[in-house]
N, C-alpha and C positions, 0 to 999 in steps of 0.2 A: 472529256468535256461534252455535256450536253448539244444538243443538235442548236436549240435556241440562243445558247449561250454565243456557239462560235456566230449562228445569222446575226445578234445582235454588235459581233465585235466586226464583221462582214460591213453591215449596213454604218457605224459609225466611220470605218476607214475610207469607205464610197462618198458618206456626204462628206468628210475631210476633205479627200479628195476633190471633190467639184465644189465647195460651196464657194471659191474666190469664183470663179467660172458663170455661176450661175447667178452669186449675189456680187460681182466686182465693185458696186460703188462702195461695201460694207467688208471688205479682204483686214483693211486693218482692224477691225473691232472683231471680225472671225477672228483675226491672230490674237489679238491681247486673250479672246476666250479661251483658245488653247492656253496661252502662258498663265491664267490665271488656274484651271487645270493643273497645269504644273506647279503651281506655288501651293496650291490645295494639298495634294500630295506628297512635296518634298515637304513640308510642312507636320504633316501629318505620322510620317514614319516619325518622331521625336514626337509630335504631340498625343499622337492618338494609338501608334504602337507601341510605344516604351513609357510613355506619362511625362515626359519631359517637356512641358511648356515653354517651350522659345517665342519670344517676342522680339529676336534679335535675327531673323531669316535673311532679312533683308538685306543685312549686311556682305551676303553672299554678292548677293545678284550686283550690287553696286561695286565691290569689290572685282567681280569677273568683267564687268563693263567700263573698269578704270584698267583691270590687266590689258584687257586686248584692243583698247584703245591707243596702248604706247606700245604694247608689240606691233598695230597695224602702223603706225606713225615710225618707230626709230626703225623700221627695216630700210626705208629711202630717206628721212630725214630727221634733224635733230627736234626732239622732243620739246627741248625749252623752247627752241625759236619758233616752231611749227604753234603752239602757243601760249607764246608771249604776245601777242595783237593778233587782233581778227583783220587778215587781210594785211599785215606786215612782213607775212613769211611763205609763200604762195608753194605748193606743189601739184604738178600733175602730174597722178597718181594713174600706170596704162592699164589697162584691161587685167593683164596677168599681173600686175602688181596689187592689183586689188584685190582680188578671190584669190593669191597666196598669203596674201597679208589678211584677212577676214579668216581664210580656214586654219591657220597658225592662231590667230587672236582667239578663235572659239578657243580649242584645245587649250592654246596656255593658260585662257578662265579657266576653265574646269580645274586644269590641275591645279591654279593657284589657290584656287577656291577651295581646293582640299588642304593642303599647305597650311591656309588660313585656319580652317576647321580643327586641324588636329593642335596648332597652336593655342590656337585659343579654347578649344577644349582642356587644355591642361589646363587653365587659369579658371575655367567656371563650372567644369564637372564636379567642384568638391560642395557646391553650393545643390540645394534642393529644392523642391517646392517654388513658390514663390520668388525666393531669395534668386534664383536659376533665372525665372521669367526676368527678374527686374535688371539683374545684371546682362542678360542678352540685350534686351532693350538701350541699355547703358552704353554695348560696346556699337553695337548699327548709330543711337544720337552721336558718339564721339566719333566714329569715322565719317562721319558728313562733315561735323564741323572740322578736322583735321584737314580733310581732303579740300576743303573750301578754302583754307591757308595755305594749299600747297600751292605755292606759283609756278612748278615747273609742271605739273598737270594742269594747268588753266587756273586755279585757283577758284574763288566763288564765279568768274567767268565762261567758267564750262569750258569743254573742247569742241569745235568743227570735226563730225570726223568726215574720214574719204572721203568723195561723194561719189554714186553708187555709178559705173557704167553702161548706163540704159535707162530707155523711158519708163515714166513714172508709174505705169501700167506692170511692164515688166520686174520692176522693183516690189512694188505691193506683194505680185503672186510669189517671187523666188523669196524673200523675207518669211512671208507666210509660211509657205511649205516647208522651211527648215525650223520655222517654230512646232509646226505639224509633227513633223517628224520627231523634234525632241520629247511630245509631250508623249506624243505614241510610243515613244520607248522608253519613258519615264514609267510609261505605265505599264507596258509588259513586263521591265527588268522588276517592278517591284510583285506584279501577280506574283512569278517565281521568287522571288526573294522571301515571301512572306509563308510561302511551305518549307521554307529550308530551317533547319537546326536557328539559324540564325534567326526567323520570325520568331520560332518559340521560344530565344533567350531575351529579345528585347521585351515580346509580352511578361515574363518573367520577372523584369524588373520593373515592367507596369504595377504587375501583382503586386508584388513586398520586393524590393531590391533587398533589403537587409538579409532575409531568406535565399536569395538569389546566391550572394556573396556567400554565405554559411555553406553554400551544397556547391561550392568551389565554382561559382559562374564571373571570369575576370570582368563584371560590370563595366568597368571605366574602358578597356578596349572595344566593348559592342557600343557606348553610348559615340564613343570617338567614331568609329565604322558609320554608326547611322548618320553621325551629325554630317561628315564626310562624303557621305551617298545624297543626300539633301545639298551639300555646299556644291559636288561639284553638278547635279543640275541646272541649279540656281546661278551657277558661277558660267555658266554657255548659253543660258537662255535672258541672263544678262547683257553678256555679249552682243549677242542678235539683236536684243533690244534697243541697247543701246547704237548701232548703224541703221537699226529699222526706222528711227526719229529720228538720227542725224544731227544729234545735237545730246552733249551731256553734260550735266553739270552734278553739283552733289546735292544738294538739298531737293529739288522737286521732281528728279528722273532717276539718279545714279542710289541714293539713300530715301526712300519715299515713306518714310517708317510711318508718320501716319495716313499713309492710303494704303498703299499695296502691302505694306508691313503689318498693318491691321485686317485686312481683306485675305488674307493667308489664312487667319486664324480663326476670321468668321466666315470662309467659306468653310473649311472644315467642320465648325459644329453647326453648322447649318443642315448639311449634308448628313453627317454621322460620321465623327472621329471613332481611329479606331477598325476601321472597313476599308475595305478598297474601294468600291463606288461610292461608300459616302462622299467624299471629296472633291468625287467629279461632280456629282449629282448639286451637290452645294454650290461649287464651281459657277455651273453650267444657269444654274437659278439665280444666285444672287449677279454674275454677271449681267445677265437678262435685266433684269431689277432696276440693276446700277444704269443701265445704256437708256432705259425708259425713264425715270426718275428726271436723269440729266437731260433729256427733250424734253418731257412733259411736265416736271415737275422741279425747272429750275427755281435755285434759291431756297428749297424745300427739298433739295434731294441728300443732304444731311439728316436730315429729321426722319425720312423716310427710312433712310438706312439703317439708323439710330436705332426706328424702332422697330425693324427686323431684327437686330442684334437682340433686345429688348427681350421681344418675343419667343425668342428663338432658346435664351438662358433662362426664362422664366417657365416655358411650357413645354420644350420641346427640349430639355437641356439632354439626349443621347441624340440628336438631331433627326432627321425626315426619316432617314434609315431604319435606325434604331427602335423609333416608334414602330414604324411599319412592322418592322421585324416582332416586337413585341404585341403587336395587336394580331397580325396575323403569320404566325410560325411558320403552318404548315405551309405559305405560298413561297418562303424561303426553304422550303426543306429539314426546317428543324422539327424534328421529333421530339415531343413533350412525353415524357413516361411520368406516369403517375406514380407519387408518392406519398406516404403517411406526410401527412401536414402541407405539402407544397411538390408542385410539378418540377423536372428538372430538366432542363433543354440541353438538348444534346446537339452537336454540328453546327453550332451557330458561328463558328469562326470559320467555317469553311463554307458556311451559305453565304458571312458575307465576302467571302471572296473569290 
């Protein structure tokens, strides 16, 4: 690893580190910028390493913030009663019942979230293209509306959950730092993930899956693995999420398919699908974007987004990355050897990653 490369991953993990610290009145919009980070990239392994366009991401994240909501709830009390009315079924919940029941609820997301994954992978991996986007989409709208009917999860009234043991200060920064840390290790396990056997079969099936399949590659197990490794991120930093705001219901925090369900997929080709940094890098700008827009350009900050999106599929459709990478090689490391008729770049998957 380059000298630059590790100071760069040095200087990101420092400001992680301090920025509640240094910027505390702004810890919770630090943290959504990490989870948004994360959705960029769990995102991205199906979108922009294998070609698999999911419009249905979402359904993780709500999924793992409905699991560990009722594993934090039935460890001390009954789920129905806890609620069935706000304020009809009271518990206090003590110190250690709270951080065992939180660090049990992350974990059972995750796993459930894979559970979910590979289920529902059999029902929509036979579909392609298009047909793929619109049926994930399908299945994140129908778990909001199902989950909104379910009255032994709150029903459209959401849940209360625990309330957090300490001041509102101390809450912000412990929230934060466990989102910190999930994204930071969303984003190492995939650096390595994507040198392995296993990065070069999902781009494989980017390429031509039909070819894939022909030269004996089990497609339908790598697409299950990746959707899997996306569900169960998605399915912990759900979780978090969902006790970080302290309220969950299905349609506008737990299933959010048009904000964050859409913002997954235009962070990505913002940034450059496909890459590893692209995603952050999109991340990390339309975040930005979105926090200004909404102070300074309320009632306009649809519009605004609109026509980033706009923009972005019109002129920059390999995103910021991509471009870059394409105007200028040599500062990514890609070596262009000349050829009769046309250059041919060499290293560019390992420049971007």
């Amino acid at each position: 690893m380059k000298p630059s490369v590790i100071a760069l991953y040095v200087v990101i993990v420092i400001a992680g580190i301090t920025a509640p610290l240094v910027f505390p009145n702004y810890t919770f919009q630090i943290a959504v910028l990490w989870m948004m980070i994360l959705f960029a990239l769990t995102w991205d392994i199906m979108g922009g390493q294998m070609g698999y366009n999911s419009l249905g991401n979402i359904f993780f994240f709500g999924a793992g913030m409905y699991i560990s909501a009722v594993v934090q709830i039935a460890q001390f009390a009954p789920v129905g009663e806890y609620t069935s009315a706000f304020g009809a079924y009271q518990v206090e919940f003590t110190d250690a019942q709270y951080y065992t029941g939180l660090g049990l609820g992350i974990v059972a997301a995750g796993i459930g979230a894979i559970f979910c994954a590979v289920i529902l992978g059999a029902c929509v991996f036979g579909l392609r293209g298009p047909y793929f986007a619109i049926g994930t989409l399908g299945l994140a709208l129908a778990a909001a509306e199902l989950i909104g009917g379910w009255e032994w999860v709150g029903g459209g009234g959401g849940i209360s959950m625990p309330v957090f043991p300490g001041g509102p200060d101390l809450r912000s920064r412990f929230f934060y730092y466990i989102v910190f840390v999930l994204a930071i290790t969303t984003f190492g396990f995939l650096r390595w993930l994507y040198t392995t056997r296993f990065g070069l079969a999902i781009n494989a099936i980017r390429d031509n899956e039909s070819k894939a399949e022909a030269m004996g590659l089990h497609t339908k197990r790598y697409k299950t693995a990746a959707w899997s490794i996306a569900a169960f991120f998605l399915g912990m930093v759900g979780a978090v999420f969902g006790n970080m705001v302290g309220f969950i219901e299905p349609l506008e925090v737990a299933f959010p398919t048009v904000t964050f369900g859409i913002f997954m997929v235009a962070m990505s080709l913002l940034g450059g699908k496909g890459t590893l940094w692209g995603p952050v890098l999109g991340a990390t700008l339309f975040h930005v974007i979105k926090e200004l827009t909404w102070i300074y350009l309320l009632g306009w900050q649809w519009v605004a987004l609109g026509a980033i999106i706009v923009i972005n599929v019109v002129f920059f459709q390999q995103g910021i990355l991509g471009w870059a990478m394409d105007r200028w090689p040599e500062k990514f490391g890609i070596v262009v050897e000349p050829s009769p008729g046309e250059g041919r770049a060499v290293g560019a998957q390992e420049a971007a990653q």
